[in-house]
N, C-alpha and C positions, 0 to 999 in steps of 0.2 A: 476596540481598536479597528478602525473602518478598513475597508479592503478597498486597495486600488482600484480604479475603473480602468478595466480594459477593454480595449473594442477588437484587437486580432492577437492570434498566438505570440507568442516569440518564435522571431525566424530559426533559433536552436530546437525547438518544437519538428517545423519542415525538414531541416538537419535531419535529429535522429530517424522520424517516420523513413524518409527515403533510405538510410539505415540501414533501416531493419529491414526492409522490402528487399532489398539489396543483398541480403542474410539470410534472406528467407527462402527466395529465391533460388538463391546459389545453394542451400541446404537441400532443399528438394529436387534438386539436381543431380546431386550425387547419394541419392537414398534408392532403395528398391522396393518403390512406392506398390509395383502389382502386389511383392509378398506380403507386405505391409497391409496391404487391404483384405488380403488372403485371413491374414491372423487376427484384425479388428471382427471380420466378418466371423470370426469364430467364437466371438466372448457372449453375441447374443442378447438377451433382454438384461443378462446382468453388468450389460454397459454401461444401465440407471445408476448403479453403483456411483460411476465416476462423479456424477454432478454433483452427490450429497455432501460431501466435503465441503465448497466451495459455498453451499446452501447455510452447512455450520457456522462457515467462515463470516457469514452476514451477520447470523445470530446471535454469535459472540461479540463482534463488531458492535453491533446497533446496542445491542445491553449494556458494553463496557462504556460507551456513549452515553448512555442514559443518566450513570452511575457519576458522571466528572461534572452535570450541570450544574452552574451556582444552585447553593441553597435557599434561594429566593423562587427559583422555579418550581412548581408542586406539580403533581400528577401530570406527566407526560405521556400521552397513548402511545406504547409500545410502536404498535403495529405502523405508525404514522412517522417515526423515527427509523424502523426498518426501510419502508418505501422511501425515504430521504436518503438511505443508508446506502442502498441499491441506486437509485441514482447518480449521487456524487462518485460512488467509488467508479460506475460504470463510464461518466464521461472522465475521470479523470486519468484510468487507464488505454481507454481506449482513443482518444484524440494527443494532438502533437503538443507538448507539454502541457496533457492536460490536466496536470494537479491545480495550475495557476487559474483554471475555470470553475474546474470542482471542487474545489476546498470552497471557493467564496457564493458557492451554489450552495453549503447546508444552513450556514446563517441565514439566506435570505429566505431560503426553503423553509426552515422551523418558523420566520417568522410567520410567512405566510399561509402553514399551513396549520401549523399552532398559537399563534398568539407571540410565540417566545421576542421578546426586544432584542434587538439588532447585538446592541452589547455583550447580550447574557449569552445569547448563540455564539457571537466569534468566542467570548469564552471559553467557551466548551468547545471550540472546536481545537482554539489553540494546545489548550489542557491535551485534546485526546489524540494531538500530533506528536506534540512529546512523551506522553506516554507509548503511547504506538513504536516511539524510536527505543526507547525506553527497554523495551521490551524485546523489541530486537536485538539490542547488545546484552540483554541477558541470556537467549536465546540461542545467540550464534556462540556466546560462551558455553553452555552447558553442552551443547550440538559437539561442537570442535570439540571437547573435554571426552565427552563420551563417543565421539570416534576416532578420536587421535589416531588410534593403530592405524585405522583405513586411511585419510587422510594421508600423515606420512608413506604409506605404500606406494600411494596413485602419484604423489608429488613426482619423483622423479622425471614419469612419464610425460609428466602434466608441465611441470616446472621446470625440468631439467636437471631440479636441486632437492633435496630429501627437508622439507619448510613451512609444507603448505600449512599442517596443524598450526604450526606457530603461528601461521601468517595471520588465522581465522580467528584465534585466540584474543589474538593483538586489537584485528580489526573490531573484536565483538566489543572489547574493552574502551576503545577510545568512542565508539556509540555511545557505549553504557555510561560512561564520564560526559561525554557533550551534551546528550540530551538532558542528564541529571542535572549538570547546573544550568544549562537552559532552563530546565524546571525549575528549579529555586530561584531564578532573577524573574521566571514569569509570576512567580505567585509571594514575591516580595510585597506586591500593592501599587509597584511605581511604575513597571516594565513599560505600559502604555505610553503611559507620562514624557518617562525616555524618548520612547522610541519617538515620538510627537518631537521630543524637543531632538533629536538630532536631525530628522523632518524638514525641521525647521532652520536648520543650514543649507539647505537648498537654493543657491543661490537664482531663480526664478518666482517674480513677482507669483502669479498665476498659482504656482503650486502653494505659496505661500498663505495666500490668499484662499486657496480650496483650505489648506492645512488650520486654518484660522476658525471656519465656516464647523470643520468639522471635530474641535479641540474637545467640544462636550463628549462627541461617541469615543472619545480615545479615555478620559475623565473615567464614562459611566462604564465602563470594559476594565478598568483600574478597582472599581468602587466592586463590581463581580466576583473579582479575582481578590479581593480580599478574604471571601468569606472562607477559603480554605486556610489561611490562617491559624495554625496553631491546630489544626486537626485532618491536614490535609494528607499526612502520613499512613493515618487510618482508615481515612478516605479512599488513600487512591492506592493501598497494598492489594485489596480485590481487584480493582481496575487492571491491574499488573498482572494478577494471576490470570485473569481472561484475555487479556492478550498475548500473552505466554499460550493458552487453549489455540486461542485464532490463529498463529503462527502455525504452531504443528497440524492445521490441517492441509497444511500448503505439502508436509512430508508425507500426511495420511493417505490424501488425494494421488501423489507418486505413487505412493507402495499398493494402493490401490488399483491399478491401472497396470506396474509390472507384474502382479501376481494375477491378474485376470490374465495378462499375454501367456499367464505361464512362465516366467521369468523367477529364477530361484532366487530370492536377496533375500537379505534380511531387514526388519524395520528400523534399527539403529545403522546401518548401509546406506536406505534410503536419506535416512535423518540429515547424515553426514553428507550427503549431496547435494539435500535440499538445503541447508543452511547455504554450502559456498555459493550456491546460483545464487538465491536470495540475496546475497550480500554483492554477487556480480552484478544483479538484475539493479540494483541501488543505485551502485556507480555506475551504470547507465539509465538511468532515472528519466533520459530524453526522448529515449526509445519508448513508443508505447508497449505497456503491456510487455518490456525486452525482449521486442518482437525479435527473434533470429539470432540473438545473444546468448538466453536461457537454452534455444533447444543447440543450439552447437555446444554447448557446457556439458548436458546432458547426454551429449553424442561420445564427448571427451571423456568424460567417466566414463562411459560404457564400456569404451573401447580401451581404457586403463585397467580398468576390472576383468578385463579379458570374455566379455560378455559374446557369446557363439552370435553368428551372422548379427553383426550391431545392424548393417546399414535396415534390415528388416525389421528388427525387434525396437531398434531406436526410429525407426521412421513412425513405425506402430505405436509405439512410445508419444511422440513429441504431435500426431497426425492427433491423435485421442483427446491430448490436455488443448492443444487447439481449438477445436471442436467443442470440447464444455465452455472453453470460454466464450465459441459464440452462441454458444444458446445462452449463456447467463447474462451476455453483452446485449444481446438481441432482446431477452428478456427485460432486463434496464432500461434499454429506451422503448421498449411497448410501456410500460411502467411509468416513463417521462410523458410519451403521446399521450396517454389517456390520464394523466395526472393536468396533462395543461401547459408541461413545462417548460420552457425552451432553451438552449444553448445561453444566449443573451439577458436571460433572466437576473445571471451571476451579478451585472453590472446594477442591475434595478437595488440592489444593496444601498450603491448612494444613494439613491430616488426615495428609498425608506425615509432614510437619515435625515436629510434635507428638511 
């Protein structure tokens, strides 16, 4: 299934970034950023702590990746799928919608830095987006189930209305159902096919004419995606389970980071917080990285839970997880420099095909 050529963001991309700067901004404004640096400065060399999480979070990622390629593919070097792993997530969080860059950065990445055919890569990539959602609606299910109590507590504060459990519930459920038959019409054999033929209502010569040029890559992405046929349920229940793993490092990483401030929670507390951002961070999907969205959520809890001096403990808080992420951002594109790879690369995908 060939990926679009795009030459600039979507102007909703510029949207959200300003956004968030705008969120972020105004967040650290009203925070007590001295005490805040008082108490980071107190956690000391076991700050290392915080990044290992996030280190996991590759390495489940990249394996559970590994695991969805057509069975035509053999012996994939781990380590060369991490490094692909690391850069697509890195430009795709951190630039203005930039999933639309780095999702069509691993296809072109495995081909060129594996061999892997154009086809067989967006395969696996399409596979390991719906399972990824896949996995979130089971996740935000089991999350919301097992802290219902909290949940309901903080809603009032939060919502005004005693709902929130339900609300989380609801939302994990209608994930867990879209992406599900998403899955079953991508791995019918024809999905491509489809999609090609509705493509092809495009009432512009031009597009019609690229869409013509490139019917084979949409074909040989079809002929991929068949091999999960009839065993693809056993195939991909591990796949599930490791992304279920990579999710909860996203809570592990929180509760990590409160209990170094010294912050009394517990890890089903956390749980239940990090699911509803996660799911907030979703529906704002435009916002990099929901730059200024997650740490206001994060502030809202706090300050529901009745959490002693939040503007300190929550600056400390959201100041911290900022921070790993620009060392891991940073890391990513030292990772891109010295790989070769550039922004612009995404588009060289046609240039493969052609």
């Amino acid at each position: 299934m060939p990926v679009t050529k795009k030459s600039s963001f979507p102007w909703t991309g510029y949207i959200g970034l300003a956004l968030g700067i705008i969120l972020i901004v105004w967040l650290f404004s009203q925070l007590d950023l001295k005490r805040s640096a008082v108490l980071i400065s107190s956690i000391g060399f076991s700050s290392i702590l915080i990044i290992l999480p996030f280190l996991a979070l590759h390495l489940l990622e990249a394996f559970a990746w590994l695991k969805v390629f057509p069975r035509s593919i053999k012996a994939i070097p781990f380590f060369e799928l991490l490094k692909i792993q690391v850069i697509a997530e890195t430009v795709s969080m951190t630039l203005p919608a930039g999933v639309a860059v780095g999702e069509p950065l691993r296809p072109y990445l495995c081909n060129r830095f594996m061999g892997i055919a154009i086809p067989s890569g967006v395969a696996s990539v399409a596979v390991r987006k719906l399972m990824l959602g896949l996995a979130q609606g089971i996740y935000t299910i089991i999350g919301s189930i097992a802290g219902f109590s909290l949940l309901q507590s903080v809603s009032p504060k939060m919502l005004g209305f005693e709902g929130l459990g339900y609300i989380l519930i609801a939302m994990g459920l209608v994930v867990f159902l879209l992406f599900l038959f998403l899955l079953v019409l991508l791995l019918n054999g024809q999905a491509a096919r489809n999609v090609h033929r509705l493509l092809m209502l495009v009432p512009f010569n031009k597009v019609k004419e690229w869409l013509l040029l490139k019917e084979s890559g949409f074909f040989d992405t079809d002929e991929e995606l068949k091999s999960y046929r009839g065993t693809y349920i056993s195939r991909l229940f591990p796949v599930l389970v490791l992304y279920l793993f990579a999710w909860s490092t996203l809570a592990i990483e929180s509760y990590t980071i409160l209990r170094l401030l010294g912050v009394n929670i517990t890890f089903l507390d956390v749980l239940s917080i990090d699911i509803a951002l996660t799911m907030l961070r979703t529906l704002f999907f435009f916002i990099p990285s929901g730059l200024g969205v997650q740490d206001l959520g994060y502030l809202a809890f706090f300050q529901a839970l009745g959490f002693p001096d939040v503007l300190a403990y929550g600056g400390a808080f959201v100041l911290l997880r900022r921070l790993k992420e620009v060392f891991w951002y940073t890391t990513g594109y030292g990772v891109m420099f010295f790989s070769g790879v550039h922004l612009h690369d995404a588009e060289a995908v046609n240039r493969v095909e052609s």
